[in-house]
N, C-alpha and C positions, 0 to 999 in steps of 0.2 A: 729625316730630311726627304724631302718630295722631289719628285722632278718640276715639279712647276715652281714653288715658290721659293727654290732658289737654283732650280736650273734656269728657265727664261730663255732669253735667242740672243746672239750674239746680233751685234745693233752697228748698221750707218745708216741713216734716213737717207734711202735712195732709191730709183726707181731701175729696174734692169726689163732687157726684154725677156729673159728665162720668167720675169714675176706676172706671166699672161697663159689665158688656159689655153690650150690644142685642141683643135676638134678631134681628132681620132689618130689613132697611131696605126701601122699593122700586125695583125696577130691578137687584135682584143676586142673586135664584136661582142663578143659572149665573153661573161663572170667565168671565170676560173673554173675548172669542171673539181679541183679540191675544194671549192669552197664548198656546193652542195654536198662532195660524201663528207666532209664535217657536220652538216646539218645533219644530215640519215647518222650518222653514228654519234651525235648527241640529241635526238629527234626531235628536230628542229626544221620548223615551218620559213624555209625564205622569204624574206620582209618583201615587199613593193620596192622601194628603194634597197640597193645594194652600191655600197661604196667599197671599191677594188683597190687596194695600196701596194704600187710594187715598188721596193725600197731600190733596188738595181738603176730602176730608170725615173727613180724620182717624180712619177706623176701615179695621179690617185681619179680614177676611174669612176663616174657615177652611172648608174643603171637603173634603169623602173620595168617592173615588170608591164608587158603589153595587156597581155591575160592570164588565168592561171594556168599554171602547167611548168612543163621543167626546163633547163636552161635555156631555149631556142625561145622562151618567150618573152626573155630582157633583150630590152634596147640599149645599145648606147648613149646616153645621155651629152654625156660632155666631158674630155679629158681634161684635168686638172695638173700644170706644174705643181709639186711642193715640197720642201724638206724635210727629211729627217732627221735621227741623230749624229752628229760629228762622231760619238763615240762607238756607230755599229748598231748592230742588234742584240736585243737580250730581255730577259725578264724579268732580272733579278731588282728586289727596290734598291736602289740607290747606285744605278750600275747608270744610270742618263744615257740610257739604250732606248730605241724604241721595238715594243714587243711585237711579237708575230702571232700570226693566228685571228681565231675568228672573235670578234668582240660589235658591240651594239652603242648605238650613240643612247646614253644614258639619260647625260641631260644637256641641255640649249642653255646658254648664259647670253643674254646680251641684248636679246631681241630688241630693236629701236632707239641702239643706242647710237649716236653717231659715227661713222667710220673714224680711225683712228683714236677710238676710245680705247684708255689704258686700265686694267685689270689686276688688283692686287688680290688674293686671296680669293677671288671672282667676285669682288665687287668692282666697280667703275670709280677710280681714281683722280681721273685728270685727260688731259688731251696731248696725241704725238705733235699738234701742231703750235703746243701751247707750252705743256709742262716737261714731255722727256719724249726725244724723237728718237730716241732708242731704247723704245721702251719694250718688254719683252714681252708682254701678251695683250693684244690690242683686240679692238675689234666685235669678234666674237668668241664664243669659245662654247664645243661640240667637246663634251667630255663622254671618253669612250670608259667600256664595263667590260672585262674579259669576262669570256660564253666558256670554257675549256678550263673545268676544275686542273686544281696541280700542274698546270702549263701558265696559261693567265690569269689566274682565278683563284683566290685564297693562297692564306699565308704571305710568304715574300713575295712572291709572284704576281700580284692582284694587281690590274693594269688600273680600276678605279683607284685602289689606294697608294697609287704611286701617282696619282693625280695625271695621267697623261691625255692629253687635252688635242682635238682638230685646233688649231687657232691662227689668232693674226699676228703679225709681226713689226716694231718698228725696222727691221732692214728687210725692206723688201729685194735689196739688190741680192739675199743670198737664197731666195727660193730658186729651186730649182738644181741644189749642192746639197748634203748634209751638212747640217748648220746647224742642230739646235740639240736641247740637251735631252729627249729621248719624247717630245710631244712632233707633231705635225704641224707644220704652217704652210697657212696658204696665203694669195697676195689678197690684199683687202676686197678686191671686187669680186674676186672668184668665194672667196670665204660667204660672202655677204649673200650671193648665188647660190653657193649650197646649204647655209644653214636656213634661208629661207622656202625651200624649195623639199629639204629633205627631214622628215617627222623624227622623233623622237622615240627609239626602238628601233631603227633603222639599222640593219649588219653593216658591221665593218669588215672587212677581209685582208690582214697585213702580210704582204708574204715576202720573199726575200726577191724573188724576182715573176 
């Protein structure tokens, strides 16, 4: 049992002002100084794009590097509302946690498909406006790879085969809560903002706070 294809997001087709992005908060300039010694202690080259998950205050941070060099050379992009799991955090498969730690957007689903496109298995289904406005994975969908063997990465742990997925949502009224069952949502415009803006192999970085 996966987290996506029978976890899903808890659904009322509605729109709230939590489901819009922030430009900036205080205290996040700069990527998490753990994300980089993750990289150095799995030697690991910082992507261009870094996206920053803090489960605590429910928004997910994009960043590009300016030039290369070390942390003082990402910008702040754009902060994102989004939610997590109702059930916490965790790694284990079939626990509808969402995992912590450093992981990579794997792969893109969705590319030009229309907002409110619904998602079964990752293929395109039907439409929120047509066929199920609670429907649980819309949109697009940023499937993340855990980087950190025996934490995220192989066996039970393995954030790819637990299917846990960036994605969209039919209720947009609960971004901005933990609300879903161990994947990330974000609101369809923001969603649609970052997966076209951010490549594929791009760090994820989930952390608790």
């Amino acid at each position: 049992m996966s987290v996506v294809l029978f976890g899903g997001c808890s659904t009322t087709p509605q729109q709230d002002s939590r489901a819009r992005s922030v430009s900036q908060l205080p205290g996040a300039s700069r990527p998490p100084a753990a994300l980089f010694e993750k990289c150095r202690a799995l030697n690991l080259e910082p992507t261009r794009d870094l996206l920053c998950l803090s489960v605590g205050e429910q928004r997910l941070r994009w960043y590009r590097r300016s030039r290369s060099g070390a942390s003082d050379s990402y910008v702040l992009r754009e902060t994102f509302v989004c939610s997590t799991s109702r059930y916490g955090i965790g790694q284990k498969r079939n626990s509808y946690r969402t995992p912590l730690g450093l992981h990579r957007v794997k792969e893109k689903i969705g590319a030009g498909m229309p907002v409110g496109t619904i998602f079964k298995s990752r293929k395109p289904v039907g439409y929120t406006w047509r066929d199920d406005p609670d429907a649980g994975i819309t949109t697009r969908i940023l499937w993340l790879d855990g980087l950190e063997p025996g934490f995220n990465r192989g066996g039970d742990v393995d954030t790819h085969a637990r299917y846990v997925y960036i994605h969209g949502t039919g209720d947009q009224a609960s971004i901005g809560r933990p609300a879903s069952h161990g994947c990330v949502h974000l609101s369809d415009r923001d969603l649609v903002k970052l997966f076209d803006n951010t490549p594929a192999g791009a760090m994820v970085w989930i952390a608790e706070n």
